[in-house]
C-alpha positions, -999 to 999 in steps of 0.1 A, spaced: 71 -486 452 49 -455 461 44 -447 424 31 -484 422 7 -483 449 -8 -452 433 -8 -464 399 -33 -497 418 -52 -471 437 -63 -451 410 -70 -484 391 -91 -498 417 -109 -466 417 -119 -470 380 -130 -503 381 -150 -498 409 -166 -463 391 -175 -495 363 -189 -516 385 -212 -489 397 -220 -478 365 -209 -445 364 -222 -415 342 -202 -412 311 -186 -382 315 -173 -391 353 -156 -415 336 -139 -401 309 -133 -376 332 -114 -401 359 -94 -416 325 -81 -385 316 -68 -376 349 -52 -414 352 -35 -404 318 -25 -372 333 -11 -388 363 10 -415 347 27 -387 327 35 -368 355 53 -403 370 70 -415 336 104 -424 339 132 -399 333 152 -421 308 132 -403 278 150 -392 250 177 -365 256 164 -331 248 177 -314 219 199 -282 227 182 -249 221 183 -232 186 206 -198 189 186 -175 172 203 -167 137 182 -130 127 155 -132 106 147 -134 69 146 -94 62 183 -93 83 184 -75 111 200 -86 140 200 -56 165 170 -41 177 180 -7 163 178 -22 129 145 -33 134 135 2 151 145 23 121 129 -6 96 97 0 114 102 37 114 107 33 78 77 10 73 55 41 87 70 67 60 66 38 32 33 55 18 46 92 19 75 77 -3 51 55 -26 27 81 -32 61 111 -37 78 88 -60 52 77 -85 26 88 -107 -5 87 -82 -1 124 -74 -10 136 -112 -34 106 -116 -57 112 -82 -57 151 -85 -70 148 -119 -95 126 -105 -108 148 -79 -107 182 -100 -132 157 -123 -156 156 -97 -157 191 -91 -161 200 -130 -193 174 -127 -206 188 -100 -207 155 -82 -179 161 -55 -191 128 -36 -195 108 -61 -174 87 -69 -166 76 -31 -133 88 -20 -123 47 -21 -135 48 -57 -109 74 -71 -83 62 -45 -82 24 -55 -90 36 -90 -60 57 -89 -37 30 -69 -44 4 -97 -36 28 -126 -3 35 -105 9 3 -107 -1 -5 -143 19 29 -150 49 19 -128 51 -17 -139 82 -14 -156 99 1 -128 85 -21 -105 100 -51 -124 131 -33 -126 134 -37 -90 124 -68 -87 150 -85 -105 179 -61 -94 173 -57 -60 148 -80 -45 162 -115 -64 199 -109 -57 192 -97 -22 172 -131 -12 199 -151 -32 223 -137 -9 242 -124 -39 241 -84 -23 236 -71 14 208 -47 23 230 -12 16 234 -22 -18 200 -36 -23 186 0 -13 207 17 -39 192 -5 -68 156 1 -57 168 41 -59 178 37 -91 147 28 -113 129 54 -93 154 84 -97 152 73 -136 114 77 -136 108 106 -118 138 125 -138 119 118 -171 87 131 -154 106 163 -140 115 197 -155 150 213 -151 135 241 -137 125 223 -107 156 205 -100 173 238 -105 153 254 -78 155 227 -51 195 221 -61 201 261 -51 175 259 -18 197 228 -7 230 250 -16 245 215 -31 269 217 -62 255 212 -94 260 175 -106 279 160 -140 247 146 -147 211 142 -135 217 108 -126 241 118 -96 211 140 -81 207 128 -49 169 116 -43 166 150 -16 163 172 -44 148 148 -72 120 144 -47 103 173 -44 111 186 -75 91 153 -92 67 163 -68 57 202 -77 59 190 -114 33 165 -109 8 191 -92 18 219 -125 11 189 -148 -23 179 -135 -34 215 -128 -28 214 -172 -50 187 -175 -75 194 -148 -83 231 -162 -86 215 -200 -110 189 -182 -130 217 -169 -136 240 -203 -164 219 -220 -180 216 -188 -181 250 -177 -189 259 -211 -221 238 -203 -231 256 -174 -228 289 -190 -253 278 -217 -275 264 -192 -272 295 -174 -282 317 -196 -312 291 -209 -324 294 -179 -322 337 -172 -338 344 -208 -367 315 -197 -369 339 -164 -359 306 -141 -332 328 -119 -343 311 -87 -335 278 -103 -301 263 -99 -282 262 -133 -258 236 -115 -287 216 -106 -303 212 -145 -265 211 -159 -255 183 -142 -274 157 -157 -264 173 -193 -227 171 -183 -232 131 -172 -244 128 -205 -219 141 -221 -190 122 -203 -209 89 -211 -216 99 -247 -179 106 -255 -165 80 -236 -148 100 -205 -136 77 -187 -115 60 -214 -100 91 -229 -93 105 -199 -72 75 -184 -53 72 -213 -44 104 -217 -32 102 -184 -12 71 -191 -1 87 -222 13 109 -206 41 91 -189 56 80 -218 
């Protein structure tokens, strides 16, 4: 009975806000609260409420929170391991010992060569990446595997690539500094050793190519060099008059497409 009388009231109080012709907005602003009152009054027989959803995990599975801790710890080592395990080390050193035999150490940007070198990794890695895709990733979203094995396949592609890419010489050295007995074969390496032996052979193999890079150029700045003593210009830079004769050169010859594919020449 109370909830009627104030249901009248409130009523009454509109149509006399009508009658006295209101603003607009205090009347929109007397409906809303009408609405809002009758919702606060409406009968309890609604429809039952639905029982509460037990939470089930999540789509990458982890259940505890110490799962998800050392998933995010992982996340924050993820590019350590992308740039360790694939071919971006060779590909961005050779990159910046370029700019250095140019004489253009800014230029390209730092985002330039990076990106550049990022894209050229994953053309490079594309089979491996695919590998893993269709090994690990589909089976483990169809439920077919658990998250152990799923780990083990990604490893796999990975320790296959880099192993091609390493020398035995550097998988001997970090298999006596870890004091672990030598394997039946390479495969059986565990990724500990295979790591940072990929590693060190990347840097030798990109030191190769950057000091070849560098010949024709330094060559160039001796000749400008000694141009420029016989004309009796020693206070003039030889770097400074070189450098536009070495852009030249890299443009004439095409640099940037034999040196990319050397480099992905390389890999294979």
């Amino acid at each position: 009975m109370r909830d009627l009388v104030s249901k009248k009231y409130f009523l009454n109080l509109l149509v006399e806000g009508f009658k006295v012709k209101q603003t607009k907005k205090i009347c929109i602003k007397n409906i809303l609260f009408f609405l809002f009152f009758l919702s606060l009054h409406s009968p309890a027989e609604s429809a039952p409420a639905s029982p509460p959803v037990q939470p089930t995990g999540n789509i990458l599975g982890l259940t505890s929170p110490l799962e998800v801790l050392l998933f995010l710890t992982l996340l924050s080592f993820l590019p350590a391991i992308l740039v360790m395990t694939t071919c971006f080390i060779r590909i961005v050193v050779v990159f910046s010992f370029l700019r250095q035999a140019m004489g253009t150490p800014q230029v390209p940007p730092n985002t330039i060569v990076v990106g550049l070198a990022l894209f050229i990794t994953i053309f490079v890695m594309s089979p491996v990446i695919d590998r893993i895709y269709n090994e690990a990733y589909i089976p483990y979203t169809k439920k077919e595997i658990n998250g152990e094995t799923a780990i083990q396949r990604v490893g796999e592609p990975l320790k296959e690539f880099m192993l091609k890419q390493t020398r035995e010489k550097d998988l001997a050295l970090f298999l006596k500094l870890s004091n672990s007995p030598r394997p039946e074969k390479p495969m059986d390496l565990s990724l500990r050793v295979v790591i940072p032996a990929f590693a060190i052979g990347e840097l030798k193999k990109a030191f190769e190519i950057s000091f070849l890079i560098f010949l024709p150029f330094l060559v160039l700045d001796m000749v400008v060099a000694s141009i420029l003593l016989s004309m009796g210009m020693m206070m003039l830079p030889p770097v400074m008059v070189s450098m536009p004769f070495k852009l030249l050169l890299f443009v004439l010859v095409d640099g940037w497409g034999l040196l990319i594919g050397s480099l992905v020449g390389s890999f294979k």
